[in-house]
C-alpha positions as CSV (number, residue, x, y, z in Angstrom):
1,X,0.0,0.0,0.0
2,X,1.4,3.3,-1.3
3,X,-1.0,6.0,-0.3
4,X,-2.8,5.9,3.7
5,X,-3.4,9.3,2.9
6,X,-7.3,9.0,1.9
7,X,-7.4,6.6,5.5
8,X,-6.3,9.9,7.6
9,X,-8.5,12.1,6.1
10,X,-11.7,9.7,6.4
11,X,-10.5,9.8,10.3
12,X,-10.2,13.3,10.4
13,X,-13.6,13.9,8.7
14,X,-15.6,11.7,10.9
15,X,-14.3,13.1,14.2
16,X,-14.3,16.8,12.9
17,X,-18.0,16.1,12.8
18,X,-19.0,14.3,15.6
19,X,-17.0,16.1,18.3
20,X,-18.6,19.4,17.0
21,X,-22.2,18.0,16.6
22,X,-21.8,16.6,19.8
23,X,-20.3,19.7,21.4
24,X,-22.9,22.1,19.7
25,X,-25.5,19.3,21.3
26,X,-23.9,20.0,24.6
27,X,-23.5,23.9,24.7
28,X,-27.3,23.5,23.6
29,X,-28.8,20.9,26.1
30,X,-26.5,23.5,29.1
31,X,-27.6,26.8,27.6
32,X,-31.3,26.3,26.7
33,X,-33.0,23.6,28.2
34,X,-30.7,23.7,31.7
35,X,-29.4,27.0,32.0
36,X,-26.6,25.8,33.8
37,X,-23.5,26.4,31.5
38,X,-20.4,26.0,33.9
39,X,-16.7,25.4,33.8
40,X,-16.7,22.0,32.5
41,X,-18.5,23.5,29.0
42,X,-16.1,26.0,28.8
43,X,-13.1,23.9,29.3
44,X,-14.6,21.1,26.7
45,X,-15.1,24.0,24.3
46,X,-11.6,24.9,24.7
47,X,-10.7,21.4,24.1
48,X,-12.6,21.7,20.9
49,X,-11.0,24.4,19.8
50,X,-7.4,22.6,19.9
51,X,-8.7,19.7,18.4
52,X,-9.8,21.7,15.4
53,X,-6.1,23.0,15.4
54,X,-4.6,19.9,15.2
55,X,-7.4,18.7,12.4
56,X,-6.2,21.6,10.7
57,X,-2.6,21.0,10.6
58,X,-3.3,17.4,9.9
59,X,-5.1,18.7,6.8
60,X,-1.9,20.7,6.4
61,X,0.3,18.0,6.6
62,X,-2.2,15.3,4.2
63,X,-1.6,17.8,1.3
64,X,2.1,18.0,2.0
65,X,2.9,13.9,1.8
66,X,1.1,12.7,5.0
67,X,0.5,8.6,4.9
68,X,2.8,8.8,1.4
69,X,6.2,7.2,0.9
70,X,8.8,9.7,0.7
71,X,10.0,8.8,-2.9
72,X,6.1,10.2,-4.2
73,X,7.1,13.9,-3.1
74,X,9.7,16.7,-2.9
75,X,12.0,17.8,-0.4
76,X,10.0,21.1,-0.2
77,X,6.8,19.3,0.0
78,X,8.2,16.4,2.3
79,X,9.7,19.6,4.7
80,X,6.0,21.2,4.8
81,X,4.3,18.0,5.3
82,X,6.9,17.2,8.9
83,X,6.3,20.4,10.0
84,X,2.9,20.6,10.3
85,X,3.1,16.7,11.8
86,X,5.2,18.9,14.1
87,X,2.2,20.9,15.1
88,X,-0.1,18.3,15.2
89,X,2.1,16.7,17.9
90,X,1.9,19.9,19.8
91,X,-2.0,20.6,19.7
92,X,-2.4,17.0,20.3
93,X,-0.7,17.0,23.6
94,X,-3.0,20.4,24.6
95,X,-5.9,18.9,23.2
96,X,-6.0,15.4,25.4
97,X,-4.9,17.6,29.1
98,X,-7.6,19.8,28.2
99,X,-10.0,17.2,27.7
100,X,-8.8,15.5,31.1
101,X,-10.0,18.8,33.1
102,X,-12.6,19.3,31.0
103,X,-14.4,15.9,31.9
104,X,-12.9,16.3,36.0
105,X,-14.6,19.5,36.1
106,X,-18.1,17.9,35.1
107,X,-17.2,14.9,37.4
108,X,-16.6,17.7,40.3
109,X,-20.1,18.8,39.5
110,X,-21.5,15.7,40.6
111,X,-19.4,14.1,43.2
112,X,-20.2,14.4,47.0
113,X,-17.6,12.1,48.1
114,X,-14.4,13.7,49.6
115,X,-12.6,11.2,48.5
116,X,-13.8,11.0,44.9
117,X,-13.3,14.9,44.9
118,X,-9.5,14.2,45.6
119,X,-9.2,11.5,42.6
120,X,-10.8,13.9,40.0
121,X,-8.2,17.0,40.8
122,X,-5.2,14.7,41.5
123,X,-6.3,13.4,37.5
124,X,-7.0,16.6,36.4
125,X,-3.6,18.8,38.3
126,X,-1.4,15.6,37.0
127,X,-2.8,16.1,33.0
128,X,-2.1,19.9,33.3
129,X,1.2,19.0,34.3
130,X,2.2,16.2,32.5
131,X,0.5,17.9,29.2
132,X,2.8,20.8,29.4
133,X,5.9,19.0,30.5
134,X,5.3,17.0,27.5
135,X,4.6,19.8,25.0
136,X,8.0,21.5,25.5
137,X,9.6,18.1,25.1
138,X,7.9,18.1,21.9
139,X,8.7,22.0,21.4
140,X,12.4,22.2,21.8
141,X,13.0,18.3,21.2
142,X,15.6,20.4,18.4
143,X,17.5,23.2,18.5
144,X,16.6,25.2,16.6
145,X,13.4,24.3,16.6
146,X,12.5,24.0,13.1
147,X,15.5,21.7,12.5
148,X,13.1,19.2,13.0
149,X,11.4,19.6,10.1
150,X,14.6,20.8,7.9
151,X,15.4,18.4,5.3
152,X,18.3,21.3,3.8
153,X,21.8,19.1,4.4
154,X,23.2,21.7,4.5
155,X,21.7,23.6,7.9
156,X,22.4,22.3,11.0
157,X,21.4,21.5,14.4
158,X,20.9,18.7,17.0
159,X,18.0,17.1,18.3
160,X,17.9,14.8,21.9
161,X,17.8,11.1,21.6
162,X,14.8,9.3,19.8
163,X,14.6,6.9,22.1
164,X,14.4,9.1,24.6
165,X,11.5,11.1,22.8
166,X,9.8,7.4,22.1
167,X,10.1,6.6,26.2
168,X,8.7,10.2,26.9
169,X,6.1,9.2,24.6
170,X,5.5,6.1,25.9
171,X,5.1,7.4,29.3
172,X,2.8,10.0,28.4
173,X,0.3,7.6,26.4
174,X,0.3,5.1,28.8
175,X,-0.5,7.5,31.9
176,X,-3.5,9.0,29.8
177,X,-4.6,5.4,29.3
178,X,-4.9,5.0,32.9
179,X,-6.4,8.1,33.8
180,X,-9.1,7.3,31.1
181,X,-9.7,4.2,32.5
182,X,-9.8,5.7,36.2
183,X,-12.5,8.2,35.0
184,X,-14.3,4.9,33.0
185,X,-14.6,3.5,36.7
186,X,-15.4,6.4,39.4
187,X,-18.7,7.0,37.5
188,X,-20.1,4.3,39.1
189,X,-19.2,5.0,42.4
190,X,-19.8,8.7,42.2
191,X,-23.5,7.7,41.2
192,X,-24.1,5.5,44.0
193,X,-23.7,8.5,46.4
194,X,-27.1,10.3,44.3
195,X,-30.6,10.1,45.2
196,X,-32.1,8.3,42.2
197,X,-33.7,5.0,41.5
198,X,-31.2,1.5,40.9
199,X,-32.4,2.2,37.1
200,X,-31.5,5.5,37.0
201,X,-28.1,5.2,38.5
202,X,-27.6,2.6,36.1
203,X,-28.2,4.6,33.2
204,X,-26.1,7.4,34.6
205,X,-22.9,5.5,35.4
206,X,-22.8,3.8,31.8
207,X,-23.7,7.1,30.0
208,X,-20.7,8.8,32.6
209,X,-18.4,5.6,32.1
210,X,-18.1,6.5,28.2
211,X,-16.1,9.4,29.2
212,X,-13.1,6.4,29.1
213,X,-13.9,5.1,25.5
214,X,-10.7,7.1,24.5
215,X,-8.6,5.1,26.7
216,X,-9.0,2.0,24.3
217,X,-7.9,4.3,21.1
218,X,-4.6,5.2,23.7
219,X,-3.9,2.0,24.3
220,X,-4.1,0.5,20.4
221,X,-1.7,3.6,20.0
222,X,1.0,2.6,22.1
223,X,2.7,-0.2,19.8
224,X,2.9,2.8,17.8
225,X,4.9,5.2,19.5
226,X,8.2,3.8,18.2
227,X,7.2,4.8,14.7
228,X,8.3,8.8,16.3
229,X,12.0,7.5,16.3
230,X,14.5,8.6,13.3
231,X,11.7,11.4,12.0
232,X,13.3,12.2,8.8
233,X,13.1,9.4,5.6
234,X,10.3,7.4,5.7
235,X,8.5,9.6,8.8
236,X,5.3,10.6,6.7
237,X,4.5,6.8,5.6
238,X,5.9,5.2,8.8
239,X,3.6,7.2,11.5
240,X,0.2,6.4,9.1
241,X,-0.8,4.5,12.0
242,X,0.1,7.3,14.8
243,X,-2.1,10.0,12.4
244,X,-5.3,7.8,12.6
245,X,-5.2,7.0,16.2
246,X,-4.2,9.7,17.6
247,X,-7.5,11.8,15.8
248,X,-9.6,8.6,17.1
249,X,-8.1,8.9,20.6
250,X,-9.2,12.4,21.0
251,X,-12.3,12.4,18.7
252,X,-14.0,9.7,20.7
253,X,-12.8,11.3,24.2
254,X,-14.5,14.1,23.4
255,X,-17.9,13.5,21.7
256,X,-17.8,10.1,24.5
257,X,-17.1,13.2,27.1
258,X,-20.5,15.1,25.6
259,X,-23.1,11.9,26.2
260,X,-23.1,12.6,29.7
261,X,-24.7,16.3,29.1
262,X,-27.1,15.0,27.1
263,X,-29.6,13.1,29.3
264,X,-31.9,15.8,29.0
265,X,-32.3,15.4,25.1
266,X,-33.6,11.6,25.6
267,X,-35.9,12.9,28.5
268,X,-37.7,15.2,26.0
């Protein structure tokens, strides 16, 4: 297979429309039927915002040799397409810590607990931190900066380790992973605390619980991570795999993080 690039773009399509259908849905259900637009819609609007960002550079980089094999392009077009993966890296790692404090912040709507309270902003102050630590990783992984993306053999610079990028990587993904799955899980026991019929609570926890879904994408990514190593050559065609589930990873988290908003819609 010579050309993923059609695959990427069939991802990026799909989750460009769901996450803002399910967003506008949300900002809908919170602003008109409830009246109670808070923090949590803010913060997922934000996340929305970046994830449009990073749709748009993937665009960027699917017209510039993204999911091609590097013999099918130029050097000029082959240098466009790695830097705006470069920026897809970036808006990707702001996208998913946003989307971690956005879904806390609804959680913290809800929970009673004191001790669920204390899981939610340990989650949420950990993705803040870990997101930005791992965006200037990203950032100045090169010095200068754009060396990363500069094909000229004649400029130079020096980058850190790939391997130590790919562990950093590695790291990152599998810590989302379990915070995704940790969110999955305190739904139920954050419902059991309410005031509402077995049924009810039920139906609450599962709709709360999809909030995780983008923990499985995460976890399918991991094998991978290793395709970040040795970014120049083959890069575009080798990280195919990266592109897709990275879009589904953040897609999903964020139209799964919407469903819980809209309870009120299937009342009606």
């Amino acid at each position: 297979m010579y050309d993923r690039s059609t695959q990427i773009l069939a991802v990026c399509v799909l989750f460009f429309i769901l996450s803002w259908l399910s967003v506008g849905l949300r900002v809908y259900v919170k602003s008109r039927l409830l009246k109670q637009v808070g923090w949590d819609d803010a913060a997922m609007l934000a996340t929305l915002l970046l994830f449009t960002v990073y749709l748009s550079c993937q665009l960027g980089s699917l017209a510039h040799g993204n999911g091609r094999h590097r013999a099918t392009m130029t050097d000029a077009t082959a240098q466009i397409g790695l830097m705006y993966w470069f920026f897809c890296e970036l808006f990707y790692t702001l996208s998913t810590s946003m989307l971690k404090i956005a879904i806390g912040l609804f959680f913290l709507r809800i929970a009673v607990n004191k001790w669920h309270i204390l899981i939610i902003k340990t989650i949420m102050c950990c993705s803040a931190v870990l997101g930005l630590a791992y965006f200037f990783i990203v950032l100045f992984q090169c010095h200068p900066i754009s060396f990363w993306w500069d094909l000229n053999p004649n400029h130079h610079g020096r980058c850190m380790s790939a391997s130590v990028f790919s562990v950093a990587g590695y790291v990152v993904s599998a810590l989302n992973s379990v915070a995704d799955w940790i969110f999955g899980v305190l739904p139920i026991f954050i419902v059991k605390d309410l005031q509402m019929h077995r049924h009810q609570k039920a139906v609450v926890a599962i709709i709360l619980g999809f909030a995780a879904v983008g923990s499985s994408a995460t976890i399918i990514r991991l094998p991978y991570v290793w395709t970040l190593e040795h970014y120049k050559g083959e890069f575009l065609w080798r990280t195919a795999d990266v592109a897709i589930w990275t879009t589904v990873e953040v897609g999903i988290g964020i139209t799964a993080g919407n469903l819980g908003t809209l309870r009120p819609l299937l009342q009606r």
